[in-house]
Structure formats: C-alpha cells, structure tokens
VMD Tcl script that draws the C-alpha trace (Angstrom):
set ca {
  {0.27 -46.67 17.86}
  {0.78 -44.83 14.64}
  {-2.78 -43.06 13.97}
  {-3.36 -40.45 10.73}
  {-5.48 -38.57 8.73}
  {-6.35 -35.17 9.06}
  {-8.94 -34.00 12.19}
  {-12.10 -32.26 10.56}
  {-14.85 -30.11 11.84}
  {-17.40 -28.81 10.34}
  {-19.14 -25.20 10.99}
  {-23.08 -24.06 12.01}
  {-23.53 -24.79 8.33}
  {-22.11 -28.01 7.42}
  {-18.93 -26.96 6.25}
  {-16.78 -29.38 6.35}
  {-12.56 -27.84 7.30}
  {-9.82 -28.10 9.08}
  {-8.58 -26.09 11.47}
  {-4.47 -25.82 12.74}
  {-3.52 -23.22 15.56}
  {0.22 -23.04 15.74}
  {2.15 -22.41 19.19}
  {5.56 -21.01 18.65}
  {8.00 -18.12 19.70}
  {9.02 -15.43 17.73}
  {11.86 -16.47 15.26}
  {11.03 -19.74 14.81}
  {9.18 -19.58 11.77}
  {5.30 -20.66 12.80}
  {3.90 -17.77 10.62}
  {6.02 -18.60 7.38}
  {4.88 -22.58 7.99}
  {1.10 -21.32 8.13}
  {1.39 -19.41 5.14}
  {3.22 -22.87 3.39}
  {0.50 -25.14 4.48}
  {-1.74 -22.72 2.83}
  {0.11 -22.43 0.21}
  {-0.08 -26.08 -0.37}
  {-3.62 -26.14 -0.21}
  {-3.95 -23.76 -2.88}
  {-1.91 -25.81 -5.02}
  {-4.69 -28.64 -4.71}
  {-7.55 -26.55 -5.70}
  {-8.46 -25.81 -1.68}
  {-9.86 -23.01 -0.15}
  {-7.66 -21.71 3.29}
  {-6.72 -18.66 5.59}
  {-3.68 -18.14 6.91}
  {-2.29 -15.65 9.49}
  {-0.78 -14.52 12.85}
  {-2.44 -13.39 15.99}
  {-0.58 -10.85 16.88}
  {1.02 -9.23 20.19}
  {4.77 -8.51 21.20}
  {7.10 -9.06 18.15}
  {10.47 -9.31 19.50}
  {12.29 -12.64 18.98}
  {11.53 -15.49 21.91}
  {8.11 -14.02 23.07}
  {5.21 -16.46 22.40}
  {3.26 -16.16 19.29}
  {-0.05 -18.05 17.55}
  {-0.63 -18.36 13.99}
  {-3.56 -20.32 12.42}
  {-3.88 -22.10 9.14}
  {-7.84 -23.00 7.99}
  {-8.30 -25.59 4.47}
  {-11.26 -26.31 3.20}
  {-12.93 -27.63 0.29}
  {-15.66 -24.91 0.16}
  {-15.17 -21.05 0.38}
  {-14.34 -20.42 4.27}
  {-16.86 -18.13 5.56}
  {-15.06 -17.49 9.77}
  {-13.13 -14.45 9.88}
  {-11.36 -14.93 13.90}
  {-8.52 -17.12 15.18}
  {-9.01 -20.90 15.44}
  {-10.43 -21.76 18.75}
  {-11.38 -25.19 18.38}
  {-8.19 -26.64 16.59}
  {-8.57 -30.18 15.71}
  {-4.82 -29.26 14.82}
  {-2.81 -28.35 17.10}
  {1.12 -27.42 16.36}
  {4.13 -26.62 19.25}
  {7.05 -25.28 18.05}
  {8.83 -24.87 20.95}
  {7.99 -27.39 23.74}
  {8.65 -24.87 27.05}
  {5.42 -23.24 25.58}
  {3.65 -26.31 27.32}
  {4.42 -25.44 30.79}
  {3.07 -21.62 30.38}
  {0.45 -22.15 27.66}
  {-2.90 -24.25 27.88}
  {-2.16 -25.48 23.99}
  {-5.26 -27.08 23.75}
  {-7.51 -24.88 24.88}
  {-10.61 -25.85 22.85}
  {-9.25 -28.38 21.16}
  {-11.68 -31.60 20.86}
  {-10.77 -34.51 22.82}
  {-9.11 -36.10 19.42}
  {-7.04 -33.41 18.09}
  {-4.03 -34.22 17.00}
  {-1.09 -32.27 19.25}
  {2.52 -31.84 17.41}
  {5.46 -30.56 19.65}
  {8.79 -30.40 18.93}
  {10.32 -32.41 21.40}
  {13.41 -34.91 21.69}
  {11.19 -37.21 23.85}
  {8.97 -40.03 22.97}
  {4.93 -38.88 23.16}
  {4.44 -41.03 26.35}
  {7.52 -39.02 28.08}
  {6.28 -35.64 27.25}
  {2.45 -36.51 28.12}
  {4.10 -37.59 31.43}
  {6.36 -34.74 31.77}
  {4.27 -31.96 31.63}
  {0.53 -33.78 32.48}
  {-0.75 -33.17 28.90}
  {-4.27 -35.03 28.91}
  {-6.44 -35.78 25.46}
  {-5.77 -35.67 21.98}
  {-3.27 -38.16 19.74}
  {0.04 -36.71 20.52}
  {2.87 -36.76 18.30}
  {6.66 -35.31 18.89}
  {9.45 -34.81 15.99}
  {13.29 -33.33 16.86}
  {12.61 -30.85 14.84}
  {15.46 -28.36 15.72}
  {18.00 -30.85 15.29}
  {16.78 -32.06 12.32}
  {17.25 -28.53 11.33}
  {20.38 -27.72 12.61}
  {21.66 -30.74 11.33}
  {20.17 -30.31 7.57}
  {19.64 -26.69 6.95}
  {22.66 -25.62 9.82}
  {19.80 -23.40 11.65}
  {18.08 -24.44 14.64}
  {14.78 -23.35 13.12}
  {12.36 -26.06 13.55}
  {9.46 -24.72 11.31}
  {10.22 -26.37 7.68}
  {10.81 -29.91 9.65}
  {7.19 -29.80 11.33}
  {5.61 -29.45 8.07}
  {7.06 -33.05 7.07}
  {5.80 -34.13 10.51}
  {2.42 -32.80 9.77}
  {2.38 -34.38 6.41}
  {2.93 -37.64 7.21}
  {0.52 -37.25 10.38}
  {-2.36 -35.58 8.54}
  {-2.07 -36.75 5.04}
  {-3.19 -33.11 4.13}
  {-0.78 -33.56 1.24}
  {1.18 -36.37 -0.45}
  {4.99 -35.81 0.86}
  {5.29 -35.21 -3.24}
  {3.92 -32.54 -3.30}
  {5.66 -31.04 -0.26}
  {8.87 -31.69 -1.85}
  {8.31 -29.96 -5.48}
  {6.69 -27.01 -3.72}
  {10.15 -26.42 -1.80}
  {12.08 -26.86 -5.19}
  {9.70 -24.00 -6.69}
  {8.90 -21.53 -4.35}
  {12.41 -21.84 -1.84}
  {13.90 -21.90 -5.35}
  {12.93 -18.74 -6.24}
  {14.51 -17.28 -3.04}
  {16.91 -19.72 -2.02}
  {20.35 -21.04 -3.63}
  {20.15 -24.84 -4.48}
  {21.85 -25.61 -1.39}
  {19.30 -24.25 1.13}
  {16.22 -25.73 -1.08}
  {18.26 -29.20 -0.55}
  {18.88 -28.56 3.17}
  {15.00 -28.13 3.46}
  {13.78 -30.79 1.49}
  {16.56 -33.39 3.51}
  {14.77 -31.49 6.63}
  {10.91 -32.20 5.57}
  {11.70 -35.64 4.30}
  {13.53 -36.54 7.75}
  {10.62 -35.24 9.96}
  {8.25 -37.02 7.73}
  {9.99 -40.43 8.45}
  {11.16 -39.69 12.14}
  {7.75 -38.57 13.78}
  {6.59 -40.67 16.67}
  {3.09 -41.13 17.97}
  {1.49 -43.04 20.63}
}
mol new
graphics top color blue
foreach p $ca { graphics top sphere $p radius 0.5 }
foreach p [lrange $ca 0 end-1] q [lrange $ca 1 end] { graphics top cylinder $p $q radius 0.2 }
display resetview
C-alpha cells in the first residue's frame, strides 16, 4: 500500500516540524539534496536548517546530513535524532548502519534500492517505519549519465511526503541548476526527479 504525507513532530514547546536525517556516502550528493529540500522550503515561506554532520571526507566513507522545515522559527541547534524522515542513499549503509536509530515507529524510510520494499525489509531484517525504495542510480545514470542518485530521491521524497507539489520541484531545477548548469543537465535532472517521483514503491 501506497501511504503519504509528510511525518511531523513537534518539540518541548509545541512546535510543530519535520525532521529528515539523510544516510549516504561521500560523493553521492546527500549534502547538496539537504540544502535543495531546504531550499524548497524557503521558496514556500518555511522556516528550515540544513547541514552535514561531519567526519572523514574522502569519497565512499559514510556521511549524515539533516534537513529540518517548519512553519515557525526552528529553535534546536544539533543533528536530527528522532527523524520521522529518514533518507538512504546508498543501500550497503543498511547492513553497517542502525538507520533508524530514533526514528518513531512510523517514520517513513527511503533507500535507494532496485528491490521491492518487502525484499529489502526481508533482506536485511529492517523492522518499523513505512518503507519506500526508488532505483535511484539508474534513474540517474540513465537521465543525467552519472550514477549519482541524490537529485532522483528528491522526486521520491516529493511524491512520498507531499512536502512540495512536484511543480514546484521542477521550476526550482530550471532556476537554480540553470544558473549553473547548461540546458542539457537541467533537462537530465528534471527527466531524473520526475521519473523517481512516478517510479517509487511502497508497501
């Protein structure tokens, strides 16, 4: 079954937010889509945080980010512990890493995976939470010709969370990509977020 809408806590004092911890390893883009779902919020008026926990840089070694959105001024300054978000990038991370750590018993999990939510929940034990799974690196590789899955798991997250209408998603790529991007890379993104955001499976 298909479930969405975006998992919300609220704080000590009634703050209503939520919270996204993203799993990832270097080079695969988890701090750039932390800063974009940000980003995004700020485009609809919404307060947010966004940025990296931070330990050995080199490309492969495992990394967290964390992305906070709110409606009222954020007032927690440390990494997300109790996610009700909770984003994989690469899906080996769940055989080394306790992703969930903290998460309530409803978060929503996102890995990048080729297999169905069922399979991976069976393949590596994963208990709790509504889990979700997207090919995002070969929707990458096969839109934007690099296997980096980051741009496709924000379409994933869109359609799972309804953070943001998929509209909105798509004309922030044209703007902001466009001013670093030629048109051909903005289009190879925008093919990759609209394919994630119709190609995400949940249980």
């Amino acid at each position: 079954m298909f479930t969405k809408g975006a998992a919300k806590a609220e704080t000590q004092s009634g703050q209503s937010l939520t919270e996204i911890r993203w799993h990832a390893r270097g080079g695969q883009g988890a701090v750039t889509a932390a800063k974009m779902v940000a980003e995004l919020a700020l485009g609809q008026g919404k307060h947010f945080q966004a940025f990296p926990e931070y330990g050995p840089e080199r490309s492969g070694a495992p990394i967290v980010a964390f992305t906070r959105v709110s409606d009222e001024p954020i007032q927690i300054y440390c990494g997300v512990e109790h996610p009700g978000i909770v984003v994989v990038l690469d899906p080996s991370l769940l055989s080394t890493i306790d992703v969930t750590k903290g998460a309530p018993a409803d978060a929503i999990v996102l890995v990048n995976s080729e297999a169905a939510p069922a399979e991976l929940r069976k393949l590596y034990g994963l208990e709790g939470g509504r889990l979700f799974t997207i090919a995002a690196t070969r929707i990458a590789t096969e839109t934007i010709r690099r296997p980096i899955p980051n741009t496709p798991m924000v379409g994933a997250l869109t359609r799972i969370t309804e953070l943001f209408p998929i509209e909105m998603v798509v004309e922030f790529l044209r703007v902001d990509f466009g001013k670093k991007f030629p048109p051909k890379v903005v289009e190879g993104n925008i093919a990759a977020i609209m394919r994630a955001y119709e190609e995400v499976q949940g249980e």
